[in-house]
C-alpha positions as CSV (number, residue, x, y, z in Angstrom):
1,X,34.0,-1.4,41.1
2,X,32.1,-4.4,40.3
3,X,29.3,-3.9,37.4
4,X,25.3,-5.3,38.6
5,X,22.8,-5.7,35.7
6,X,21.7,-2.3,36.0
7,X,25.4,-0.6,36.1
8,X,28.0,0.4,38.9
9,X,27.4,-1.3,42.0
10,X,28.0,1.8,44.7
11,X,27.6,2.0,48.7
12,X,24.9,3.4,50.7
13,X,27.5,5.9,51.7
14,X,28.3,7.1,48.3
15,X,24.6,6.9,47.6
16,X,23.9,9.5,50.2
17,X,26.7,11.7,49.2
18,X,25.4,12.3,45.7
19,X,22.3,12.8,46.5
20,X,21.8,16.1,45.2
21,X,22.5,15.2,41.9
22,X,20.0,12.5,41.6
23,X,16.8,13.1,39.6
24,X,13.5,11.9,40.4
25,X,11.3,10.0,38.4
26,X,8.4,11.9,39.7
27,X,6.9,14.3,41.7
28,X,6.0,11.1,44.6
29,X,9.5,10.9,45.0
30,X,9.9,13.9,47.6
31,X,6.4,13.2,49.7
32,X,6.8,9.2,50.5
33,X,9.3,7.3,52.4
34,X,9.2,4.3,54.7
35,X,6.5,6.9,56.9
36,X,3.7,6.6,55.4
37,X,2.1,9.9,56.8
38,X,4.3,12.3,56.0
39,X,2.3,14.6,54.0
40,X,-0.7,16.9,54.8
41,X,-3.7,16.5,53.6
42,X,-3.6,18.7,50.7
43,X,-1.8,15.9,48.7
44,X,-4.0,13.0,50.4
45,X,-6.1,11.9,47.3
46,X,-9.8,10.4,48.0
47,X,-11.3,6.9,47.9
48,X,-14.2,7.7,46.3
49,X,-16.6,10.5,44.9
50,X,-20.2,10.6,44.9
51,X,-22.4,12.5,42.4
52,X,-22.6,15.6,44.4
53,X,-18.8,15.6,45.3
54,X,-18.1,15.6,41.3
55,X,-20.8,18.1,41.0
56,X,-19.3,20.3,43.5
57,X,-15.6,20.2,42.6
58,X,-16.6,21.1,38.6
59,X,-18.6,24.3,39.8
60,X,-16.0,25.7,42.5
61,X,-13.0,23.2,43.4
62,X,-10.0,24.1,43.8
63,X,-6.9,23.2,41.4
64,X,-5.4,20.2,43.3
65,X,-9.4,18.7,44.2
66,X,-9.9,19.0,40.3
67,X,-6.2,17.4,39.8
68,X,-7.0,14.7,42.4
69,X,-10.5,14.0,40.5
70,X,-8.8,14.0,37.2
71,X,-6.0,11.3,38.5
72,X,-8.5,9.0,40.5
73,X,-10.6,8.8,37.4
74,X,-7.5,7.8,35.5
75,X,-6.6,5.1,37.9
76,X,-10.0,3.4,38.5
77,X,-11.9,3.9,35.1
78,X,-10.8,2.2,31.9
79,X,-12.7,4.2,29.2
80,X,-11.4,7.5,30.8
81,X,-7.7,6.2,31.0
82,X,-8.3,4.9,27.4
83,X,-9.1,8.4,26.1
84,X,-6.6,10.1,28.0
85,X,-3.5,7.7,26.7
86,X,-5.0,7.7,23.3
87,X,-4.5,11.3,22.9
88,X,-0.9,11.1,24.8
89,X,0.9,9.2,22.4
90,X,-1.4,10.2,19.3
91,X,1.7,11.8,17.7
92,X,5.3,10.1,17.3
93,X,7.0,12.8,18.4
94,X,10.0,12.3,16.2
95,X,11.7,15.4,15.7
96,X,14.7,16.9,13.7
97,X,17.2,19.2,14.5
98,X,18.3,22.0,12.4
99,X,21.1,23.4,12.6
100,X,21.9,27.0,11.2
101,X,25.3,28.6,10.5
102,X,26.2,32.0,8.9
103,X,29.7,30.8,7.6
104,X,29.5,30.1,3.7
105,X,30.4,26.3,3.8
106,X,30.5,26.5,7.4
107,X,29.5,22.6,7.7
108,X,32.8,22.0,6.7
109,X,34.1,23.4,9.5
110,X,35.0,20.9,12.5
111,X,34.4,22.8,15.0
112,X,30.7,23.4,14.1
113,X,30.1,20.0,13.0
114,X,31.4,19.3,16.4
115,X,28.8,21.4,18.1
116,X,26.0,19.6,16.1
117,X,26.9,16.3,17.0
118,X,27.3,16.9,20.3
119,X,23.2,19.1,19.9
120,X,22.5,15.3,18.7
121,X,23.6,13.2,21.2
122,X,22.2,15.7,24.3
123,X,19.0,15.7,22.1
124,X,19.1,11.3,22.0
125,X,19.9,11.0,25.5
126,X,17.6,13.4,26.7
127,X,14.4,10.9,25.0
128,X,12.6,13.6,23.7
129,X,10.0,11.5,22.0
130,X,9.2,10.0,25.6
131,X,9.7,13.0,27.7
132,X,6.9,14.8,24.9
133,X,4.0,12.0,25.2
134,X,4.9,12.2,29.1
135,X,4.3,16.5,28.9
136,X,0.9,15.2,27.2
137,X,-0.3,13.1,29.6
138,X,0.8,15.3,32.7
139,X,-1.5,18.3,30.7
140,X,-4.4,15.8,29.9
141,X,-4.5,14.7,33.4
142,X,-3.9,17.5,35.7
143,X,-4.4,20.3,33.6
144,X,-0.2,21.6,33.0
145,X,2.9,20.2,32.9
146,X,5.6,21.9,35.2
147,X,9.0,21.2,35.9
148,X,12.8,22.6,36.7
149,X,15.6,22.5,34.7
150,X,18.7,21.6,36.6
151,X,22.4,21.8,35.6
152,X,24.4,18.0,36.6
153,X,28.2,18.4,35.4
154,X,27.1,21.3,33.0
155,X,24.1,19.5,31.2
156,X,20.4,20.2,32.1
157,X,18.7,17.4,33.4
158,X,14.6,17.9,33.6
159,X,12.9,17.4,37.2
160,X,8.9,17.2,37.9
161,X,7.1,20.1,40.2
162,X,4.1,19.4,42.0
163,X,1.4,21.4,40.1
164,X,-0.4,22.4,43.5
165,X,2.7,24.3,44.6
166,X,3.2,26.0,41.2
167,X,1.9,28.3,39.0
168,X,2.5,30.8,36.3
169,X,1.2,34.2,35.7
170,X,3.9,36.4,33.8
171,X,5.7,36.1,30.7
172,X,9.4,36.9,29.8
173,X,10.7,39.1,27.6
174,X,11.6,35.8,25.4
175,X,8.2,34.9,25.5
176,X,8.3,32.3,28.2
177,X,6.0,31.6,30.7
178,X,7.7,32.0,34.1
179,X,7.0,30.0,37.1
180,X,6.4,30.8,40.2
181,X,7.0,28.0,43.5
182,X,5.3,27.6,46.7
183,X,8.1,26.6,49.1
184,X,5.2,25.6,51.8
185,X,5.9,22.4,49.6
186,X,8.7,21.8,51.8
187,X,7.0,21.9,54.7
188,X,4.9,19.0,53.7
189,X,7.5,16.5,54.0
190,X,7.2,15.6,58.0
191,X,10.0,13.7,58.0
192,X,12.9,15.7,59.0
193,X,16.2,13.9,57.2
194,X,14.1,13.2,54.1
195,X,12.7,16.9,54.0
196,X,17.2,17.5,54.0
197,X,18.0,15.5,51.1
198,X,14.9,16.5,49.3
199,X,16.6,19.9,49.3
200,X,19.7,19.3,48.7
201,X,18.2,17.7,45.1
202,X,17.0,21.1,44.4
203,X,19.3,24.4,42.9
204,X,21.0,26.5,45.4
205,X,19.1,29.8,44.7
206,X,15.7,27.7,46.2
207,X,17.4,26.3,49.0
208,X,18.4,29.8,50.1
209,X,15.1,31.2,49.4
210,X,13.6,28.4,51.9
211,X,16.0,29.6,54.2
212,X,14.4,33.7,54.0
213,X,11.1,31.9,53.8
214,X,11.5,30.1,57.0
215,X,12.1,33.2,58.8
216,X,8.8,34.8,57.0
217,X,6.5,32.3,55.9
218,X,3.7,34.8,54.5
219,X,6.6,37.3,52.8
220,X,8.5,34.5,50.9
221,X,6.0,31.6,50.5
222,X,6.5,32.0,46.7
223,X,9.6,33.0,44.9
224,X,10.0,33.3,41.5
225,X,12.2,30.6,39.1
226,X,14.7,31.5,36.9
227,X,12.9,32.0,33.6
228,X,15.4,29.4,31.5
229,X,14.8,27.1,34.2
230,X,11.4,26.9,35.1
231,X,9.0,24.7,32.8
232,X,5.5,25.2,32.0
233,X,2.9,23.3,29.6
234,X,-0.7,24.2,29.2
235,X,-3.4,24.0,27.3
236,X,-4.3,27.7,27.4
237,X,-6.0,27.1,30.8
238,X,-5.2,24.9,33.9
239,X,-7.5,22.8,33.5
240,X,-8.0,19.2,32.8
241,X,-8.9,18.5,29.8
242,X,-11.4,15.8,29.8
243,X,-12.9,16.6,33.0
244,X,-16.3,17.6,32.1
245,X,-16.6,14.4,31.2
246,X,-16.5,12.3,34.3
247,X,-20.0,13.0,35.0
248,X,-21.3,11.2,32.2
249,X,-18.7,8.5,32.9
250,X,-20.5,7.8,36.4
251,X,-23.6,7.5,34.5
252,X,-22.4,5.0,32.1
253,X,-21.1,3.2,35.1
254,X,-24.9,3.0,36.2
255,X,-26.8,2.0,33.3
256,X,-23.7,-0.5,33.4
257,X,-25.0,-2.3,36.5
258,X,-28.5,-1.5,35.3
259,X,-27.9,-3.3,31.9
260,X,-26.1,-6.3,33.8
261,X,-29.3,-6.6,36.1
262,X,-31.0,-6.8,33.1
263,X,-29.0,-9.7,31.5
264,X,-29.4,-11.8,34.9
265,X,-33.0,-11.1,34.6
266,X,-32.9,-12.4,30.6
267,X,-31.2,-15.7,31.6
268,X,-33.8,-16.3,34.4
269,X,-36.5,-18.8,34.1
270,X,-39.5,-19.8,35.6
271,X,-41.0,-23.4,35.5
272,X,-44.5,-23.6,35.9
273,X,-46.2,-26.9,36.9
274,X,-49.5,-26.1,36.3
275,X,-51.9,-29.4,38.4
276,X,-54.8,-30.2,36.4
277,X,-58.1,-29.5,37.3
278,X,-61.5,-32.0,36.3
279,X,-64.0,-30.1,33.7
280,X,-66.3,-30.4,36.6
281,X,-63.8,-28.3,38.4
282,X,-62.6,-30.9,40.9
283,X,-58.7,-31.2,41.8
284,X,-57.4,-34.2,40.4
285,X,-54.2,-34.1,42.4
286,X,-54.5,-32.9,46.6
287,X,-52.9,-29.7,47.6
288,X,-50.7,-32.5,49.8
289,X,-49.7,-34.0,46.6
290,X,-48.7,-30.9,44.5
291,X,-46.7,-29.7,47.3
292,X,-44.7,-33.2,46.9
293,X,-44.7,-32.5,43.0
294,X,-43.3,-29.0,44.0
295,X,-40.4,-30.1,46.0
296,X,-39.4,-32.8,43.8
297,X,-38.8,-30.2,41.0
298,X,-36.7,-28.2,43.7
299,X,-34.8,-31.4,44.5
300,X,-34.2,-31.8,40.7
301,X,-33.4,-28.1,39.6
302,X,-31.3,-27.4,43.2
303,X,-28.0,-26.9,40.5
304,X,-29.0,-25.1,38.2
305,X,-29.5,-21.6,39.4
306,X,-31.0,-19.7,36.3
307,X,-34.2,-22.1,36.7
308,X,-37.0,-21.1,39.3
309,X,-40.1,-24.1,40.0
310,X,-43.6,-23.1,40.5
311,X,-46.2,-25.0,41.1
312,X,-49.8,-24.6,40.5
313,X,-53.5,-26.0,39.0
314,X,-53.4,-25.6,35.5
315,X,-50.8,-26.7,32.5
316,X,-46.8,-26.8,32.7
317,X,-45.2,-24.3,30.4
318,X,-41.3,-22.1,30.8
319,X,-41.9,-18.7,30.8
320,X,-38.5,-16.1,30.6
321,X,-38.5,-12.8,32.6
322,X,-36.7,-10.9,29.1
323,X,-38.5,-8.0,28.1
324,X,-38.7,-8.3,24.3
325,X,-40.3,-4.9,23.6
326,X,-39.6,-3.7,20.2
327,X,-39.5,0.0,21.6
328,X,-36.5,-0.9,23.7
329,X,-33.6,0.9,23.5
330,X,-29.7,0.1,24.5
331,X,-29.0,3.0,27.0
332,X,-25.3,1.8,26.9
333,X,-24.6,2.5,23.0
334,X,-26.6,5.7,23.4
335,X,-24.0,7.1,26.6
336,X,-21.3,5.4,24.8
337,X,-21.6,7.9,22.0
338,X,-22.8,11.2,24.0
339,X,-18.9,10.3,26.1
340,X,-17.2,10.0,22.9
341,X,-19.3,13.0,21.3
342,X,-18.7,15.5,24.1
343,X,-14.2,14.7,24.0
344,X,-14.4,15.0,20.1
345,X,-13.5,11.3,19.5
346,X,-15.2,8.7,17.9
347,X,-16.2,5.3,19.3
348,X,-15.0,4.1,15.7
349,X,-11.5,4.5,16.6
350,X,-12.2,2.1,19.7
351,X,-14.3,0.1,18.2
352,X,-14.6,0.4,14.7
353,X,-17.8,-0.9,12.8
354,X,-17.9,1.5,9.5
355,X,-14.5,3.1,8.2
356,X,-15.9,6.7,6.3
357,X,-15.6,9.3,9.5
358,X,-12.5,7.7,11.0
359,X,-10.2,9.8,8.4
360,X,-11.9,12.7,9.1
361,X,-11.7,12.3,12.8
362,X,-7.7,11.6,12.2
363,X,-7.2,15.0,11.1
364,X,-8.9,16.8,13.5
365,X,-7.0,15.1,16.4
366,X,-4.1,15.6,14.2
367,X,-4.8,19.6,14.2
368,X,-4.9,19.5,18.0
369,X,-2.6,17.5,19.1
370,X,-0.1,20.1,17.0
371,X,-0.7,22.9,19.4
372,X,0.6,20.8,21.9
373,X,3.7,20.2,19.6
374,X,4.4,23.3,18.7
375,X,5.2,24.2,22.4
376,X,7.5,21.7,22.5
377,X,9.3,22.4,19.6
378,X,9.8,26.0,21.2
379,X,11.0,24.3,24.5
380,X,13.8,22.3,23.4
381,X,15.0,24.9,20.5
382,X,15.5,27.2,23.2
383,X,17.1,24.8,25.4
384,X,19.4,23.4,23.1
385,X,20.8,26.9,22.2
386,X,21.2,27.8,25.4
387,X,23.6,25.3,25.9
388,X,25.0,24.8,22.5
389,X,24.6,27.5,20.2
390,X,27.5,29.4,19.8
391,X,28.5,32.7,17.3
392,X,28.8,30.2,14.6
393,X,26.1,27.9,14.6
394,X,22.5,28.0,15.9
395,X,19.4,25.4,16.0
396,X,15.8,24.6,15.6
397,X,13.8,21.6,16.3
398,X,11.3,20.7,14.1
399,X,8.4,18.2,14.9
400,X,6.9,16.9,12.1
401,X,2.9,15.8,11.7
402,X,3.8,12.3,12.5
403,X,1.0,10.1,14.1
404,X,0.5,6.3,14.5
405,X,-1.8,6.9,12.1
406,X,-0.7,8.5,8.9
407,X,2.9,6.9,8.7
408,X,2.4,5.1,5.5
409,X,1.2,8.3,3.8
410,X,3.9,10.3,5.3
411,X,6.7,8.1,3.8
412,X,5.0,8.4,0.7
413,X,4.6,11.7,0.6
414,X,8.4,12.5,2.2
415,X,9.5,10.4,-0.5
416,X,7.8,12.0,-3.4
417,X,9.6,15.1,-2.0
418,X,12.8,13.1,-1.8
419,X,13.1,12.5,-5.1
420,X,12.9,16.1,-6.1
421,X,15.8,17.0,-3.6
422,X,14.4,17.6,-0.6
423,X,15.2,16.3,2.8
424,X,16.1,12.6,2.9
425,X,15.6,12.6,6.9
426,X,11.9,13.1,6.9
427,X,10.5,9.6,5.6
428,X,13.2,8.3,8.0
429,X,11.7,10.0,10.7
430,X,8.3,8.6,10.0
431,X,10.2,4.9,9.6
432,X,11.4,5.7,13.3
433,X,14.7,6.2,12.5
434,X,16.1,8.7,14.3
435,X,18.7,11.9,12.9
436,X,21.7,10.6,14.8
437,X,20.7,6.7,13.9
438,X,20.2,7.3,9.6
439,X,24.0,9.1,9.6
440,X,25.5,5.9,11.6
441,X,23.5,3.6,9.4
442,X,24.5,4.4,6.4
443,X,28.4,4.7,7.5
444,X,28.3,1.4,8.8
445,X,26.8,0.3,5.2
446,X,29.6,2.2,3.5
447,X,32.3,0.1,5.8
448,X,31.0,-2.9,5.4
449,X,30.6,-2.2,1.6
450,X,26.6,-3.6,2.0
451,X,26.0,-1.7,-1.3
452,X,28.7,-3.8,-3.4
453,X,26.8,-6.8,-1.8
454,X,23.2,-6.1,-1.8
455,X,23.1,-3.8,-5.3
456,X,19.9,-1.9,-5.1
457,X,17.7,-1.8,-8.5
458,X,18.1,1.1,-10.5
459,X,16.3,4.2,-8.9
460,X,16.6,8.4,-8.5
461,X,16.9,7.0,-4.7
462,X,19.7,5.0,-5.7
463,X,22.0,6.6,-8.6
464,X,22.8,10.2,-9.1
465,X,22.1,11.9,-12.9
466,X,25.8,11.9,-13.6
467,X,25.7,8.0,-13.6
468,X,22.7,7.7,-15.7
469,X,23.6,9.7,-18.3
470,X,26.9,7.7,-18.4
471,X,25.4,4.6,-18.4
472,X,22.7,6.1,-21.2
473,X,25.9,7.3,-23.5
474,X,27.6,3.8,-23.2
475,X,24.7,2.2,-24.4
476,X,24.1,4.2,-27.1
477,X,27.8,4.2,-28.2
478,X,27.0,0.1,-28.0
479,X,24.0,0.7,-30.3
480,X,25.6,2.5,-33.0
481,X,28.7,0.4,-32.8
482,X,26.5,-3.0,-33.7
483,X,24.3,-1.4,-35.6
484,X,24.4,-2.0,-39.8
485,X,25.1,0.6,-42.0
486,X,25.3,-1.1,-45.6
487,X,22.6,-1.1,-48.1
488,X,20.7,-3.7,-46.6
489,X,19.0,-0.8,-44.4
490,X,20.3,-2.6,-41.4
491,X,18.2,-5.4,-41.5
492,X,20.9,-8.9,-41.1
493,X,22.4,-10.9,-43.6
494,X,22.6,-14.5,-43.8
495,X,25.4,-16.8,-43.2
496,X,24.1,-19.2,-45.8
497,X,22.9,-17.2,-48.5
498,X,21.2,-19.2,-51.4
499,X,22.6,-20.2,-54.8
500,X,19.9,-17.7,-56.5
501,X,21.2,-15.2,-54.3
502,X,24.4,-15.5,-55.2
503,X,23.8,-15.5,-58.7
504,X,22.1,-12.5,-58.5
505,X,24.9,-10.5,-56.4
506,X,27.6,-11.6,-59.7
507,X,25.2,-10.3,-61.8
508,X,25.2,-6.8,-60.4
């Protein structure tokens, strides 16, 4: 089978046949096709919302109005998207996998290390930095993440729910949230073969659940997930999280077409040809003749449009239409900051002009953006034992405080800790390189003997305290071996010594 730049080249026919074991990239995948109306209305988003419609869906709308909102604002205004992917990829999301074994020495055991690597390479192939800042985004925007965990050739690959057909009000026993699907989703999809392989995408315990729902649309319109397969992200409510502040983002827009009105209006001039008059009050020019005058300066000023010509009897002078009160205030920078104030940012981080509160503002976002970490880190430590933990060996994922932001005092810090014998993987993590990556690394080093080559100075990173104190016996050995022990004190004696010296030395 020939190979195409983005791997195997297969047939339609193939194609079709695995379908159900093809993942989509998101939820849009299973309500579009070549018809474009194939969906009801309750996933039709809007063109455009007025004051009141805003107004309206804050006080009482329902979950997919305030998604929709949410989304269009993301899409069509730059300062809200700004905020929103800020926050998303905030943290690095580098994490590191634990593993735990009760067997004394148990690492030396094959098998385990076996089951590690293999924990490892799921964890790398799954792109769990990626997958996190995408969990962020989906919980920023729409208010919760939720998906479905689905088995391909006995690994879990992650798929995207609609949120408007989900929700989650009960908890396991293992303290996960368990989510609950709205099979009228199905229905949706107008087109009849696509509705088919949509299906066929999805586990067989939901297609047979469709099947009972079809027969009793008001009995089975929601089912329940299996709790280790259903996914579910908040933060502690549905809701999105910066959508109180789209209000104040439509008034920005406005004093932002009020303040360019007032820049056209700055630039504008008026030239005044004023005729003169006699000081007996006569005209010294006709009204027949200023009108000439008048149209002349049109002729003359016809290109440049920031220039307006009017005539009249008294002197010629350029007055500007700027208002140049000192009282004046810039509207902009004060909604600017109230946007910014009300999210808990700071326009410094944007647009930085003074450095003392950006620090501070760091570690708050820092402190926030953990709770959203720390349900990850639960997520993936239970899905990664559930498929390869055994009696011997169990895990935990750890993600670390890592932002974009504090990296360089992370490594210094990890290292600090480092050199007192603690974990060597954390200022790699904050370097970007990942668990699997650092062990590869540092074999391939070893093969290709980069450390007989590129000698590394003299370090606690670089030698262990069984070398040093070699090297600091051989060098004392040297010492006392060269030293002088005659009566001279050890100071040195000369080649050439003097005859006066020599004299002397007979004498004694």
């Amino acid at each position: 089978m020939a190979l195409g730049l983005k791997g195997k080249e297969i047939s339609l026919t193939e194609f079709k046949r695995n379908l159900g074991e093809l993942i989509a990239a998101d939820d849009t995948a299973y309500i579009r096709s070549s018809n474009r109306d194939i969906v009801n209305n309750r996933n039709l988003e809007r063109d455009y919302y007025s004051e009141e419609d805003v107004k309206n869906i804050l006080a009482s709308g329902s979950t997919q109005e305030k998604k929709n909102l949410s989304s269009y604002f993301f899409k069509h205004n730059s300062m809200y998207k700004k905020i929103i992917l800020h926050y998303a990829s905030f943290l690095t999301y580098q994490y590191l996998l634990v593993p735990h074994t009760p067997i004394e020495d148990g690492f030396s055991d094959p098998s385990i290390m076996l089951s590690y690597d293999d924990a490892v390479d799921f964890l790398y192939a799954f792109d769990v930095e990626n997958k996190c800042s995408y969990f962020t985004y989906k919980i920023l925007v729409e208010g919760a993440y939720y998906g479905l965990i689905k088995e391909v050739n006995k690994k879990p690959v992650l798929m995207d729910l609609p949120i408007e057909y989900c929700r989650s009000r009960f908890k396991s026993d293992d303290d996960i949230d368990v989510v609950e699907f709205d099979l009228s989703f199905f229905d949706s999809i107008r087109d009849a073969d696509l509705k088919k392989q949509v299906l066929t995408t999805y586990p067989k315990y939901i297609q047979k659940e469709y099947k009972k729902y079809l027969k009793n649309k008001q009995k089975y319109r929601w089912m329940f997930l299996n709790p280790s397969d259903g996914v579910h992200f908040n933060f502690y409510a549905e809701y999105p999280f910066f959508l109180d502040i789209i209000p104040l983002l439509q008034g920005y827009d406005e004093l932002s077409e009020i303040n360019k009105t007032k820049r056209n209006q700055e630039i504008q001039k008026i030239l005044i040809n004023e005729m003169p008059i006699t000081s007996q009050g006569e005209l010294v020019f006709e009204p027949v003749e200023a009108m000439e005058m008048h149209q002349g300066y049109k002729r003359m000023l016809k290109n440049n449009i920031d220039v307006t010509p009017l005539t009249t009897y008294a002197k010629a002078h350029v007055e500007s239409l700027q208002d140049t009160s000192a009282a004046e205030q810039n509207y902009l920078e004060q909604a600017r900051e109230e946007i910014f104030g009300v999210t808990g940012t700071s326009t410094q981080v944007f647009a930085p002009t003074t450095a003392g509160a950006i620090p501070y503002y760091l570690q708050n976002t820092l402190s926030l953006m953990r709770a959203f970490s720390r349900q990850y880190q639960q997520f993936f430590t239970i899905l990664i034992n559930r498929y390869y933990a055994t009696k011997d060996i169990r895990f935990n994922i750890i993600v670390p405080p890592i932002s974009n932001y504090n990296t360089k005092e992370f490594i210094a810090d990890a290292f600090k800790l480092a050199s007192s014998g603690y974990s060597f993987f954390m200022p790699c993590l904050a370097l970007g390189v990942g668990q699997r990556d650092l062990r590869d690394l540092k074999l391939l080093e070893g093969t290709l003997r980069l450390r007989d080559i590129l000698e590394p100075l003299h370090s606690s990173y670089t030698e262990s305290s069984k070398s040093q104190s070699e090297e600091q016996n051989e060098t004392a050995a040297e010492t006392k071996e060269n030293s002088n022990v005659d009566n001279t004190g050890g100071a040195p004696t000369k080649d050439n010594p003097s005859e006066k010296t020599i004299q002397n030395r007979e004498s004694l």
